[in-house]
N, C-alpha and C positions, 0 to 999 in steps of 0.2 A: 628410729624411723620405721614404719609399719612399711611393709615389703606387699606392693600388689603383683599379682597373679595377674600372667597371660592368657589368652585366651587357649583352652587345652591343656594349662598347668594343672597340677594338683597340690592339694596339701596334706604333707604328712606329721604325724607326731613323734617327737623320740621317747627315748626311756626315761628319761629327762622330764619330760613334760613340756619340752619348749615346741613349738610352731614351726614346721618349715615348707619351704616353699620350697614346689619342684616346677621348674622352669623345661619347658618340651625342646625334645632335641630337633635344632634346628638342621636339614637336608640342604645340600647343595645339589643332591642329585635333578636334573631336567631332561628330561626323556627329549629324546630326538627322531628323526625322522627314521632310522635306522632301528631304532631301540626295542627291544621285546618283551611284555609282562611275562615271568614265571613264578608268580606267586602260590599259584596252580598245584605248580609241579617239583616245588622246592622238597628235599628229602623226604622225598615218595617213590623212590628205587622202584622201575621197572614200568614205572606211570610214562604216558607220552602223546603229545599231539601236536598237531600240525598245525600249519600255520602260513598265509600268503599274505603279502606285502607289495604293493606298487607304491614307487618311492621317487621322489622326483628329487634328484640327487642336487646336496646343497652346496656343493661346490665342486669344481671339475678336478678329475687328475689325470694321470697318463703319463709318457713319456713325450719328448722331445717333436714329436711329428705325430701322433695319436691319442685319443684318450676321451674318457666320457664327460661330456661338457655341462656346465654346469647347469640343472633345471633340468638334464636329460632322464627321461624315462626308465625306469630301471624296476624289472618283477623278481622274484624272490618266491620260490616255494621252501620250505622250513622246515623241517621235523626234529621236534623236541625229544629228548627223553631223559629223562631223570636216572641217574645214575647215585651211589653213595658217594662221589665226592664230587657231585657237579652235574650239570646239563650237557647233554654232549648235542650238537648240532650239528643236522647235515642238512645243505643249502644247496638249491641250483639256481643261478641269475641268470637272467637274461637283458639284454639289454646292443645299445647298436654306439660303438664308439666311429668318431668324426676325428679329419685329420688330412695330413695331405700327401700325395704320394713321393716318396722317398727319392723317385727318378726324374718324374717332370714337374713335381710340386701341383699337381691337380687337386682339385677337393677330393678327400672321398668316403664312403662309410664303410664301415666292419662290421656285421654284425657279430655280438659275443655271448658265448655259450659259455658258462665254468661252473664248476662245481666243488664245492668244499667241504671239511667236517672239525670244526673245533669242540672242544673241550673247554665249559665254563666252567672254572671250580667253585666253591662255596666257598673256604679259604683264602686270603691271601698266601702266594707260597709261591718263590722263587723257581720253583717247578711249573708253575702255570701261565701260562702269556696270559690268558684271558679270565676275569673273574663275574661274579656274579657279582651288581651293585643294585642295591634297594630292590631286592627281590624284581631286575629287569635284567635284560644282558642285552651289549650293545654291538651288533653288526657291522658295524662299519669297517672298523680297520680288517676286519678278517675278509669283508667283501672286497675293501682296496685291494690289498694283498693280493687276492685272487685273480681279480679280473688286471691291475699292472703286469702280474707275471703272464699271463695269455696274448696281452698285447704282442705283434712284430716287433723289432727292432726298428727292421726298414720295411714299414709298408708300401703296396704298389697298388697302382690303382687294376692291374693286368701280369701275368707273369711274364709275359715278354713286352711289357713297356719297354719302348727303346730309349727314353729319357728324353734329355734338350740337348740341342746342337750346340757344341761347345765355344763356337764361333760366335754365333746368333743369340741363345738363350732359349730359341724356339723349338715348342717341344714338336720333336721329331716326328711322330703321328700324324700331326698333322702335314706332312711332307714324306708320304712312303717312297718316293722315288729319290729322293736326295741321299746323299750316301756321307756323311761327315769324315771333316779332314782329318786324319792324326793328328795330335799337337803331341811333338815331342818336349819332353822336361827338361827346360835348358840346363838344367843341373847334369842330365844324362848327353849335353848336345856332344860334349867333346868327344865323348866315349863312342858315339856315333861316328864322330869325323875317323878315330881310330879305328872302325870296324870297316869303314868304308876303304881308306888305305891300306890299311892288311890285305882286303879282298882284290884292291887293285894288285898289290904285288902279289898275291896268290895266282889271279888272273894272268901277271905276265910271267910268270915262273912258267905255268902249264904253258905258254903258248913257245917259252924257249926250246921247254924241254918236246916238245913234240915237234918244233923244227928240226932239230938236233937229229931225232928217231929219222925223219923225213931223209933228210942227208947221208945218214950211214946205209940205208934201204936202198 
């Protein structure tokens, strides 16, 4: 059966004399919105350039109560340079994470500043987190990374949010003059009752002994 060629293929001959077909390798690579050509600047040791990015991020992350959502706006200034075993990159993002405040559940924004430098290697190698693929390198996970670790834990919309009324739900700002109630932890109630009778017999001990004092005087 005569063997057709793809489009791109070539044909080579052996020593042989027979006919062979070279079928093109086929990429799985697909550049993303994050992604970078260094075609440029591959082992060209001491080569370098820059590079800006506005990237309308394809899906959100963050933590638990923060985080940049998905379609959120996000710039990127870049500098490349070509190294003997890799691109090294250093990045500052910017970009404004949404969320809600940790004390009274408010909406609120952050805006985030960070700034990174990885290391793409040329190489696969257990030594390298990040690699060079099809002469691009891919931003992303080094950008997650980045900006999840900058996030709060517990962000606030204020540093002295006073939160919500434990009673109510209501957040407290709105009521400067209300003063919320204690709720003690009924787990802790007993220990409570104990503190308060200790202090009554503490109470009537002093008031024996100072009768006592009164009488001999």
């Amino acid at each position: 059966m005569e063997a057709t060629a793809r489009r791109g293929s070539g044909a080579r001959t052996s020593a042989d004399g027979a006919s062979h077909v070279e079928l093109p390798v086929v990429s799985n690579f697909t550049p993303a919105p994050f992604t970078v050509p260094v075609y440029d600047l591959m082992h060209r040791s001491g080569e370098m350039r820059e590079h800006e990015l506005d990237v309308a991020v394809p899906e959100s992350f963050g933590n638990a109560l923060i985080g940049i959502a998905e379609h959120a706006k996000m710039h990127l200034d870049v500098r490349l340079e070509a190294l003997h075993d890799g691109i090294l990159v250093s990045a500052d993002v910017t970009t404004v994470a949404t969320g809600e405040c940790g004390r009274c559940l408010d909406a609120i924004e952050l805006p985030v500043e960070v700034e990174f430098q990885e290391l793409f290697a040329y190489s696969v190698d257990e030594a390298f987190d990040y690699t060079v693929v099809e002469d691009h390198i891919d931003l992303e996970p080094s950008v997650r990374d980045a900006v999840v670790l900058s996030l709060p834990f517990q962000p606030v919309c204020r540093p002295d949010c006073p939160g919500l009324d434990p009673e109510t739900g209501e957040r407290l700002a709105d009521f400067p003059d209300r003063k919320p109630k204690e709720i003690v932890d009924p787990r802790w109630s007993a220990l409570a009752g104990f503190q308060s009778t200790e202090s009554d017999v503490v109470g009537e001990s002093e008031k024996s002994d100072s009768a006592e004092r009164e009488k001999r005087s």
